[in-house]
VEXDREN-2710 file (C-alpha; in Angstrom, 1 decimal):
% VEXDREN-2710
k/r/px/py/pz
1/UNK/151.5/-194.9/59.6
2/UNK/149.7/-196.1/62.6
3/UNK/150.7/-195.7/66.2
4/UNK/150.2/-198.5/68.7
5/UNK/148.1/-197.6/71.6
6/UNK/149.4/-198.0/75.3
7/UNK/146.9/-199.5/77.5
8/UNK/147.8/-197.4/80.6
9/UNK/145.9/-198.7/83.9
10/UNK/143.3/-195.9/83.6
11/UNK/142.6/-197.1/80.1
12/UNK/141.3/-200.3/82.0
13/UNK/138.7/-198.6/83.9
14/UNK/135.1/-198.7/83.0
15/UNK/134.1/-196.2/80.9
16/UNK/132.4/-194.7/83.4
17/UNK/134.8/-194.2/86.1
18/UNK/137.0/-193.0/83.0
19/UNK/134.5/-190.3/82.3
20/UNK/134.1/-189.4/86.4
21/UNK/138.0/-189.7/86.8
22/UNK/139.0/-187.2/84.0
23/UNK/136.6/-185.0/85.5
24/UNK/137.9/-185.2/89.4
25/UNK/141.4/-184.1/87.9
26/UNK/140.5/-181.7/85.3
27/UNK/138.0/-180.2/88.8
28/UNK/141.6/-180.6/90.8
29/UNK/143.7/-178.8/88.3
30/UNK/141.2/-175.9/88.5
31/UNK/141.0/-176.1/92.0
32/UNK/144.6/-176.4/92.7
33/UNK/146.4/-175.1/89.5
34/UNK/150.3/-176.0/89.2
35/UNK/152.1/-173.5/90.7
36/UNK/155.0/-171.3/89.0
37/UNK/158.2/-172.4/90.7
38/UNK/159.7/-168.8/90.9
39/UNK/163.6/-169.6/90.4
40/UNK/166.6/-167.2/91.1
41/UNK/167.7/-165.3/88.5
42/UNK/169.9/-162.6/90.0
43/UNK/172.7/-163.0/93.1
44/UNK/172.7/-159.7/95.3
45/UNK/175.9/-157.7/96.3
46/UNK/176.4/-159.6/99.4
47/UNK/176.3/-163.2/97.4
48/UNK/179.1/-161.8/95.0
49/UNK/181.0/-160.5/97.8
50/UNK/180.7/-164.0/99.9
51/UNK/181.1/-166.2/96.1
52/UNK/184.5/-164.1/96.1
53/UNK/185.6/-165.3/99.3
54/UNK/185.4/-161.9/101.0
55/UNK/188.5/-161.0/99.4
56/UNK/188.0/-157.2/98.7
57/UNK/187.6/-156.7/102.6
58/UNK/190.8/-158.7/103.3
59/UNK/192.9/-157.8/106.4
60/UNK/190.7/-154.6/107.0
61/UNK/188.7/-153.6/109.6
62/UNK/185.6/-153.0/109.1
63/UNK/182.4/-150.7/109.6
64/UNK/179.3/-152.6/108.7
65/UNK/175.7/-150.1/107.7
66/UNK/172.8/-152.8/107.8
67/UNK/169.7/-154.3/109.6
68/UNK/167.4/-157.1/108.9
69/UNK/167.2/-157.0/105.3
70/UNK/171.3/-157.6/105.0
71/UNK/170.5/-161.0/104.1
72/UNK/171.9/-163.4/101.1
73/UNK/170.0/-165.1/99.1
74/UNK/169.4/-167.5/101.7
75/UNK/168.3/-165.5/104.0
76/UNK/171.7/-165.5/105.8
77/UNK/172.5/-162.3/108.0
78/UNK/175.6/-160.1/106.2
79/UNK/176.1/-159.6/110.1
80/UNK/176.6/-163.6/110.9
81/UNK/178.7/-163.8/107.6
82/UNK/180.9/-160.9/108.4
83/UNK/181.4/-161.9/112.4
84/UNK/182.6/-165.6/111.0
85/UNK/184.6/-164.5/108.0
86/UNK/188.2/-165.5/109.2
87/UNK/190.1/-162.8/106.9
88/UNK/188.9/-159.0/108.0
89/UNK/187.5/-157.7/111.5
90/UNK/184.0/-156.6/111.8
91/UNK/184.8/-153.6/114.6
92/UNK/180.7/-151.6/114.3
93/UNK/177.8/-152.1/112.9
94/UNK/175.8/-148.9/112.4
95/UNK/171.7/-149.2/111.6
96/UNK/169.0/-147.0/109.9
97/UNK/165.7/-146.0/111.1
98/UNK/163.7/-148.8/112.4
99/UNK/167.2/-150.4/113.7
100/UNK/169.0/-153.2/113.6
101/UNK/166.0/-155.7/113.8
102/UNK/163.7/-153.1/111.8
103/UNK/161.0/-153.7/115.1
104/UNK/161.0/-150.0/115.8
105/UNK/158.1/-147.9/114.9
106/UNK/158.6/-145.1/112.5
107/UNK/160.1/-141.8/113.7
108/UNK/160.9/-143.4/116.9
109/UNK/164.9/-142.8/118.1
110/UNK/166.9/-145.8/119.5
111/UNK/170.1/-145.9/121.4
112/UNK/174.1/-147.4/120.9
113/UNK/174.7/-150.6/122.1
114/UNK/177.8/-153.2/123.0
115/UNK/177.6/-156.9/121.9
116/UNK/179.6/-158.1/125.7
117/UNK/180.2/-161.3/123.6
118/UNK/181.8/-160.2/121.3
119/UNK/182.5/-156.2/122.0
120/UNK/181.5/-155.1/118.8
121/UNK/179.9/-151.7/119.3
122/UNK/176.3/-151.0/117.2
123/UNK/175.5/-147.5/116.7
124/UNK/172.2/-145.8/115.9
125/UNK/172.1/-144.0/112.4
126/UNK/168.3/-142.1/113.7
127/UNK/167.5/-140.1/116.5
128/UNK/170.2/-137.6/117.6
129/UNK/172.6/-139.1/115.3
130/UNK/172.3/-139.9/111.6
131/UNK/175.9/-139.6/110.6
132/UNK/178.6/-141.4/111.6
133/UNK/181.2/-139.4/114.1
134/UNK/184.9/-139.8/114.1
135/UNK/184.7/-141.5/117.0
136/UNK/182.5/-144.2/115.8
137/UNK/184.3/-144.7/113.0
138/UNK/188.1/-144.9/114.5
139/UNK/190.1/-147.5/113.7
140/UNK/187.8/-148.7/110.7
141/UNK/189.2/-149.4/107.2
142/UNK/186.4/-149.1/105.1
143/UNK/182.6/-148.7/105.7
144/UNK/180.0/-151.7/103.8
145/UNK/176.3/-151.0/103.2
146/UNK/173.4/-153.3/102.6
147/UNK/170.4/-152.3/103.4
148/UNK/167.3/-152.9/101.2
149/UNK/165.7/-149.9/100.5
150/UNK/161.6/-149.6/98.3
151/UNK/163.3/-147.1/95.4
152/UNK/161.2/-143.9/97.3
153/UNK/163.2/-140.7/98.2
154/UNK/161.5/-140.2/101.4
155/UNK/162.6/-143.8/102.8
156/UNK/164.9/-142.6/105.0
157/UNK/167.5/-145.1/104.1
158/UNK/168.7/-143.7/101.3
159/UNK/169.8/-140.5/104.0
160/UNK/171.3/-143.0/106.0
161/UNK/173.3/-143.6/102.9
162/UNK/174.4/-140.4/102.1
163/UNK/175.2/-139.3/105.5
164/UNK/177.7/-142.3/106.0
165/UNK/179.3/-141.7/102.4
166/UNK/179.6/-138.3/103.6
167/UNK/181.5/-139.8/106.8
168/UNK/183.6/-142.0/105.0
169/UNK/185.0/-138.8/102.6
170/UNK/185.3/-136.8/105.2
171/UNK/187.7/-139.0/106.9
172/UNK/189.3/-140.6/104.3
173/UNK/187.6/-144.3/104.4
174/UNK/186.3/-146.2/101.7
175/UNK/183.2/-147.0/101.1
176/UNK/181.6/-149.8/99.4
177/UNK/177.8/-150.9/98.7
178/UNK/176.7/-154.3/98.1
179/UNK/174.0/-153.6/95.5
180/UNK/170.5/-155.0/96.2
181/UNK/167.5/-154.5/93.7
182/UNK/165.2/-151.6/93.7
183/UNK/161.9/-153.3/93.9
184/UNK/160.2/-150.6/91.5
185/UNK/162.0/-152.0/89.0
186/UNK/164.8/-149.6/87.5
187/UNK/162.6/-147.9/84.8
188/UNK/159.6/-146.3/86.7
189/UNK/160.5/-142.4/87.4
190/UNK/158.2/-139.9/88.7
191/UNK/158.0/-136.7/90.7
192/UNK/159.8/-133.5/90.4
193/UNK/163.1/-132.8/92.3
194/UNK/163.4/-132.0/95.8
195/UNK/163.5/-127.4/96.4
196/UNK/166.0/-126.1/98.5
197/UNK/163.2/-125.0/101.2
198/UNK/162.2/-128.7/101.6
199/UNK/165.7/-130.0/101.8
200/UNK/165.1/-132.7/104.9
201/UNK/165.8/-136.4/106.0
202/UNK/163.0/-137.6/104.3
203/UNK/163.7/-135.8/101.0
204/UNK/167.7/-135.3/101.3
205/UNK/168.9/-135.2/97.4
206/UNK/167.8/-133.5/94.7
207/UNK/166.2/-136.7/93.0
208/UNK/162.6/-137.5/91.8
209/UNK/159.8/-139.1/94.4
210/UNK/160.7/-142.7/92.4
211/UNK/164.1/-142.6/90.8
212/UNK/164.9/-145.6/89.2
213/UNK/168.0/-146.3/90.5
214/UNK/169.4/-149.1/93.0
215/UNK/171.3/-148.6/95.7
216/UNK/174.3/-149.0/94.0
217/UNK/173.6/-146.4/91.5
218/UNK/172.5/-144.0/93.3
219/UNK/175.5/-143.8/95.6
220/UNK/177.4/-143.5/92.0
221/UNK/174.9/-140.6/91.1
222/UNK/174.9/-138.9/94.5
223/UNK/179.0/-139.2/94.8
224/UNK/180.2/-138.3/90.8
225/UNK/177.6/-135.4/90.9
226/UNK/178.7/-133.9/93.9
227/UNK/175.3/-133.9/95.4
228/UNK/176.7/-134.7/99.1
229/UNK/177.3/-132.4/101.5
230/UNK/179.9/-129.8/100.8
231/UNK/180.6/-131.4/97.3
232/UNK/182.8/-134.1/98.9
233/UNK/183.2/-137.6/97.5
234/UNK/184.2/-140.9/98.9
235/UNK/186.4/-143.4/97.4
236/UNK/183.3/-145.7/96.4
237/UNK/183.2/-149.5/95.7
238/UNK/179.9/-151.0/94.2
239/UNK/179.7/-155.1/94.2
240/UNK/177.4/-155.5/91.5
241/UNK/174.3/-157.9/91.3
242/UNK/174.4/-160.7/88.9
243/UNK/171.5/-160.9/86.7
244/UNK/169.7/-157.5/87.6
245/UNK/168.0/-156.2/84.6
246/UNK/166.5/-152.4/84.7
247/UNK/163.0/-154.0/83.8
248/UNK/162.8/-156.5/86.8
249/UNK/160.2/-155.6/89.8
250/UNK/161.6/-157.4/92.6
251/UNK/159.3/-160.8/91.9
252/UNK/161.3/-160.9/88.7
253/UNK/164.7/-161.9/90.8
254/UNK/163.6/-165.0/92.5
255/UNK/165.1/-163.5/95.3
256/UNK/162.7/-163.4/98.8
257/UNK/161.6/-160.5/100.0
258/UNK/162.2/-159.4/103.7
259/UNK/159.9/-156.9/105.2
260/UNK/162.2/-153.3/104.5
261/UNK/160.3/-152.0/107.7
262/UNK/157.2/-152.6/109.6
263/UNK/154.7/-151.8/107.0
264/UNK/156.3/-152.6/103.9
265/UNK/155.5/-156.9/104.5
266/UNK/155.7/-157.6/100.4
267/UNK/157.6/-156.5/97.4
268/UNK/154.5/-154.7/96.4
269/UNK/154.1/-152.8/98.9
270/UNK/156.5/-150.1/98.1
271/UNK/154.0/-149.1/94.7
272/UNK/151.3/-148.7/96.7
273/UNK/153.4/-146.6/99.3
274/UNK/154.0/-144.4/96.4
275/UNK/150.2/-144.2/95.3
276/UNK/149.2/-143.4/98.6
277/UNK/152.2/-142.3/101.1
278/UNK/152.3/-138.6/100.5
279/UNK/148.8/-138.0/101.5
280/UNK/149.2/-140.2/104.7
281/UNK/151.2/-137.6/105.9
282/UNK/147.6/-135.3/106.8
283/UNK/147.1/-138.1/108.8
284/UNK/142.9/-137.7/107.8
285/UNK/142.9/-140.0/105.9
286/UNK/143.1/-144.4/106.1
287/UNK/145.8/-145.5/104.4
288/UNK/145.6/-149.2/105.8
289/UNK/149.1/-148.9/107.8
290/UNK/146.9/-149.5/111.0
291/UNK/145.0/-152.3/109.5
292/UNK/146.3/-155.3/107.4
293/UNK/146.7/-153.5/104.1
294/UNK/149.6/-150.9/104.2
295/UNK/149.3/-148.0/101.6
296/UNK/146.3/-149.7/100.0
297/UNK/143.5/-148.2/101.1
298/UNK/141.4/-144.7/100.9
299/UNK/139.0/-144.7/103.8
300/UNK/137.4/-142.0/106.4
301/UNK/134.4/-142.4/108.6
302/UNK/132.2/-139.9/106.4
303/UNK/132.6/-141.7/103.1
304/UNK/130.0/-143.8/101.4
305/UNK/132.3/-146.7/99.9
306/UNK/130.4/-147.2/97.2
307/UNK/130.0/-143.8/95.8
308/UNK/133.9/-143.4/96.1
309/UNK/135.0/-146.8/94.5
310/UNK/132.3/-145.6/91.6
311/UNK/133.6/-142.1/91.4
312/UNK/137.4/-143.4/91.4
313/UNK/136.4/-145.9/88.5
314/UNK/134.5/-144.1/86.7
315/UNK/138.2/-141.9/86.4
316/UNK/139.4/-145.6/83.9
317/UNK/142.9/-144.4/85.1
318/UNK/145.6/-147.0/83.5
319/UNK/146.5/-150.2/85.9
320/UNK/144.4/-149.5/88.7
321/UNK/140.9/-150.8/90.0
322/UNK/139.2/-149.6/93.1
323/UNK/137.2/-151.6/95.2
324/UNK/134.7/-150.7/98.0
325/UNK/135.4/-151.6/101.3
326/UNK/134.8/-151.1/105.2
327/UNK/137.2/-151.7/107.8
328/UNK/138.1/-151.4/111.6
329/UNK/141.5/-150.0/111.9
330/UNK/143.8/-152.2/114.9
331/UNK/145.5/-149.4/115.8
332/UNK/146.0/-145.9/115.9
333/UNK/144.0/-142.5/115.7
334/UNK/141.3/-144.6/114.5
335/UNK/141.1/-148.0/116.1
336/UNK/137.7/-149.5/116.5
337/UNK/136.3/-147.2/114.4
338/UNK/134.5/-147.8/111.1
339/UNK/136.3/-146.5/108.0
340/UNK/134.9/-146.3/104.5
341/UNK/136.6/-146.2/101.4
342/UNK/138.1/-148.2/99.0
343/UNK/140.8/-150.7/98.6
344/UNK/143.4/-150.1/95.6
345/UNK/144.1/-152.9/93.2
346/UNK/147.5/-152.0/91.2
347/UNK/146.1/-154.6/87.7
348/UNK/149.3/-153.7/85.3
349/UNK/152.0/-152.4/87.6
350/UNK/154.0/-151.2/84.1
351/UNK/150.8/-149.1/83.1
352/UNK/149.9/-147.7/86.2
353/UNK/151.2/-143.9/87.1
354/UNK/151.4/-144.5/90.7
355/UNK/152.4/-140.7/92.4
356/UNK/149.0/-139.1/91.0
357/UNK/146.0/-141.9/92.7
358/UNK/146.7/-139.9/95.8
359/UNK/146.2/-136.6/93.9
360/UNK/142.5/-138.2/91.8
361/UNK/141.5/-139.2/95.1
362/UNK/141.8/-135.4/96.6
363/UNK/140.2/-134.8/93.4
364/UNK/137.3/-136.8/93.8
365/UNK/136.8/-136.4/97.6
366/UNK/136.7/-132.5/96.8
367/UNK/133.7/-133.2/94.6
368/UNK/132.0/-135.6/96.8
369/UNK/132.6/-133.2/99.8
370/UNK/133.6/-129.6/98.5
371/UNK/132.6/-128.1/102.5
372/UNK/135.3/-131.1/103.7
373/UNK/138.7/-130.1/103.0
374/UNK/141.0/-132.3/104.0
375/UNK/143.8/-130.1/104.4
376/UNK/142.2/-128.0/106.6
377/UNK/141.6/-131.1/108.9
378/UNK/145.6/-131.6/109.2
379/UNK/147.4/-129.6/111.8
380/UNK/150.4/-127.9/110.6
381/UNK/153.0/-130.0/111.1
382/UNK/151.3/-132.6/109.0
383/UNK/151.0/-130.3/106.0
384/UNK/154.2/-129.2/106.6
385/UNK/155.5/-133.1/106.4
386/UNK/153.4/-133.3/103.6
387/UNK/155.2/-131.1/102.1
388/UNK/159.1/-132.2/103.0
389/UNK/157.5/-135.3/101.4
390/UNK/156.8/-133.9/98.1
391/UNK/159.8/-132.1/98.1
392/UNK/157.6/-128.8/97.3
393/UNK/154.5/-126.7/98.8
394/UNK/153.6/-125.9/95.0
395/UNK/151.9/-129.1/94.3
396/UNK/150.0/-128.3/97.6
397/UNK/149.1/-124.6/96.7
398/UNK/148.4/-125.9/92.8
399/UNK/146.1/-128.6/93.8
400/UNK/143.8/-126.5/96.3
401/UNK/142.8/-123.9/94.0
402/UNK/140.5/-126.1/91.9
403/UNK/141.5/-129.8/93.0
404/UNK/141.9/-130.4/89.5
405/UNK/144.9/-133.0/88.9
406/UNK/145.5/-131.6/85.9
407/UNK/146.2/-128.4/87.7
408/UNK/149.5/-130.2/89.2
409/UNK/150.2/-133.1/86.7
410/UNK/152.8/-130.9/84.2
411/UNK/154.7/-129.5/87.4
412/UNK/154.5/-133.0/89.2
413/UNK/156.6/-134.2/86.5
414/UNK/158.4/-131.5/85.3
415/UNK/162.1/-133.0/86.0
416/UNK/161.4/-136.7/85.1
417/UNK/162.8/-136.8/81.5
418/UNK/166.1/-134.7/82.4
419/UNK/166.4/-136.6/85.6
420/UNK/165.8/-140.1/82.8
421/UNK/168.3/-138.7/81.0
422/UNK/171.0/-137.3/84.0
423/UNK/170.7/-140.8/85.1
424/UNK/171.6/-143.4/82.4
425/UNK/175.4/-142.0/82.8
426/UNK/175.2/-144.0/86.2
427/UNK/173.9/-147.1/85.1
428/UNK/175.7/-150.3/86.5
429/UNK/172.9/-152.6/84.8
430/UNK/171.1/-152.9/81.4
END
C-alpha cells in the first residue's frame, strides 16, 4: 500500500536550501536542546493542610515554628496563609537559626520581635533561647512546624524541632508538622550514632550523620522512642505529603527549592555539605562557603591542584569526579587569597558514599604532605566542633594514626543497618 506524500512548504524549497535548512535546526537542537519540563509530582504538608481548608487548626490558637522555606508549592509564605486564614488565630511565630528571613549568618544570635500591625509576637529559637518558654507559649492551642530542613543531623533545625516538641509535652499542647521532603532522598543512611559525650545542638539525637527520614518521620521516631528530653512525648500530628516516594531527591518532586540557609542555594547542596561539612569545621581548609560553590571544594594555599585532583582520581571512588581548580575566596579567613584544590563533581548521586570524600581527602593530603597535619593547624575549639559534628572523637583519634580511611570506614558506619532497620517502623511513605 502506498502512502501519499504531503508537500509541506519546506518540501518546496530548493534542494539546497533543504539541505542548509535541515542542518540550521538539527545545529539549533544541539545548540538549544528541548528542555525537560519538570512537573509536580508531590503536594507538601502545608498544600494538604491549605487543600483541606485549614480545618485541623479550626477555632485554635495557634503557635507557628517557621522561616523562609514555609512556603507552598507556590512559593506562598505558611505565614501569609496563616495571618489570612479566617477560622484559627495565628498568636507567635517562633524561628530557627538563621531567623525568620534565613539572612542571618551561621552561629549568629537574634532577638524577639512584635509585628505593631498586627501584634503578633516572633520569638527567636537560637541564641539564649532554643526552646520555647511557658510564657511564649501561653494562650496557644497547638504548635505547627514547617521548616525545610537538608536531611543532616547537625542542621540545627532538626534541634529546633525537638526542643519545641519537647515544649509542647511539657505543657500539654499539640503539636503538628507539615511534612516537607528530605532532599537526600529517604534511602541514603550513613554515619554512626551520636555518644553521650558529644550530645550538642548540632548533634542532639541519637541518629546517624544522614538519616533518611523527613521531617515528619523523624518527629514520629524521636517522639514513639522516647528520645526527647526526659522521655516525654507530645501529642503529635503529621500532615502528610502527597506523592513523596523514599527514592525521590528533591528534583524528583517538581517542587522549587528555596535556599534552607545562606549556603545551601540548591537542592544539591545539602550532598555535598555532607561530603565536605565535617571537615570545614578545622576551618584549614576551602570548602567554597566563601566563594560561589558551597561544600564543593578542597582547596588551601600550599596545594598543587593538579597533583590533588590526580591523587583523588586516581582513588576511582563510586559517583564522584574531581576537578582541578584555583580560586579567590570573597570572604572570610581567606579572602583575596589564592586557594588550590579541587572542585567535587557528585556524577551518580545514588552511587556515591558521600560522608567518607572528606575522610579520602585527609587521606590523600597526609600523603602529599605527611609534615602538614591539618589538625594540628585547627585550634581547639575547632577540633572540638569537629568533633560535636561527628558525634564522636574516635573517628578523629582512628583516622590520625595512619590516615588510612579504612582505619575508620567499619566504625563510621557501624549503626547504619540497625538504625535502617529501627527506622522503617516510622515510615509515613513508601
Amino acid at each position: 500500500m502506498k502512502y501519499k506524500s504531503i508537500n509541506f512548504p519546506y518540501t518546496r524549497l530548493p534542494k539546497a536550501a533543504r539541505s542548509i535548512s535541515f542542518k540550521l535546526i538539527l545545529f539549533s537542537f544541539l545548540i538549544f536542546p528541548i528542555q525537560k519540563v519538570n512537573c509536580q509530582k508531590v503536594l507538601l504538608g502545608i498544600d494538604v493542610l491549605q487543600r483541606d481548608n485549614f480545618t485541623l487548626l479550626t477555632g485554635k490558637h495557634v503557635g507557628l515554628v517557621t522561616n523562609h522555606t514555609g512556603v507552598n508549592s507556590l512559593l506562598v509564605s505558611t505565614l501569609d496563609l496563616f495571618k489570612k486564614a479566617p477560622n484559627f488565630t495565628l498568636a507567635a511565630v517562633f524561628s530557627p537559626e538563621h531567623g525568620l528571613k534565613g539572612i542571618i549568618g551561621s552561629g549568629q544570635a537574634f532577638d524577639d520581635s512584635t509585628d505593631p500591625a498586627t501584634g503578633i509576637k516572633f520569638f527567636s529559637l537560637y541564641g539564649k533561647t532554643q526552646k520555647p518558654t511557658k510564657e511564649m507559649l501561653e494562650g496557644i492551642d497547638v504548635l505547627v512546624y514547617d521548616i525545610q530542613d537538608v536531611g543532616i543531623r547537625s542542621y540545627t533545625y532538626i534541634s529546633t524541632l525537638g526542643f519545641a516538641m519537647e515544649s509542647a509535652a511539657e505543657n500539654n499542647i499539640e503539636f503538628i508538622v507539615l511534612d516537607r521532603p528530605n532532599p537526600l532522598g529517604g534511602l541514603r543512611i550513613e554515619g554512626s550514632l551520636v555518644e553521650d559525650d558529644f550530645i550538642s545542638f548540632v548533634s542532639r539525637y541519637k541518629i546517624p550523620y544522614v538519616y533518611g527520614l523527613t521531617c515528619g518521620e523523624l518527629a514520629t521516631l524521636l517522639n514513639e522512642r522516647k528520645m526527647l528530653t526526659d522521655k516525654v512525648q507530645c501529642k503529635l500530628t503529621v500532615v502528610k505529603m502527597d506523592g513523596w516516594k523514599r527514592e525521590m531527591k528533591f528534583n524528583d518532586t517538581g517542587l522549587i527549592w528555596v535556599p534552607t540557609s545562606p549556603n545551601v542555594p540548591t537542592p544539591e547542596t545539602p550532598f555535598y555539605m555532607v561530603a565536605t561539612g565535617i571537615l570545614g569545621e578545622l576551618s584549614v581548609v576551602g570548602i567554597g562557603i566563601t566563594y560561589t560553590l558551597p561544600f564543593q571544594t578542597f582547596a588551601a594555599e600550599w596545594i598543587d591542584s593538579d597533583t590533588l585532583a590526580k591523587k583523588m582520581n586516581g582513588l576511582n571512588l563510586a559517583g564522584v569526579l574531581f576537578r582541578p581548580i584555583v580560586y579567590k575566596p570573597l570572604y572570610g579567613n581567606w579572602q583575596d587569597k589564592i586557594l588550590n584544590g579541587v572542585q567535587i563533581h557528585i556524577t551518580d548521586f545514588d552511587k556515591v558514599e558521600l560522608l567518607d570524600l572528606q575522610l579520602y581527602f585527609l587521606q590523600v593530603h597526609h600523603q602529599l604532605f605527611p609534615k602538614t597535619n591539618l589538625f594540628n593547624l585547627a585550634t581547639s575549639l575547632r577540633i572540638k566542633m569537629f568533633d560535636k559534628v561527628f558525634g564522636t572523637d574516635r573517628i578523629r583519634k582512628r583516622l590520625v594514626q595512619r590516615f588510612k580511611v579504612k582505619d575508620v570506614k567499619r566504625y563510621l558506619m557501624k549503626d547504619v543497618e540497625s538504625f535502617r532497620k529501627i527506622s522503617k517502623k516510622y515510615f509515613l511513605y513508601n
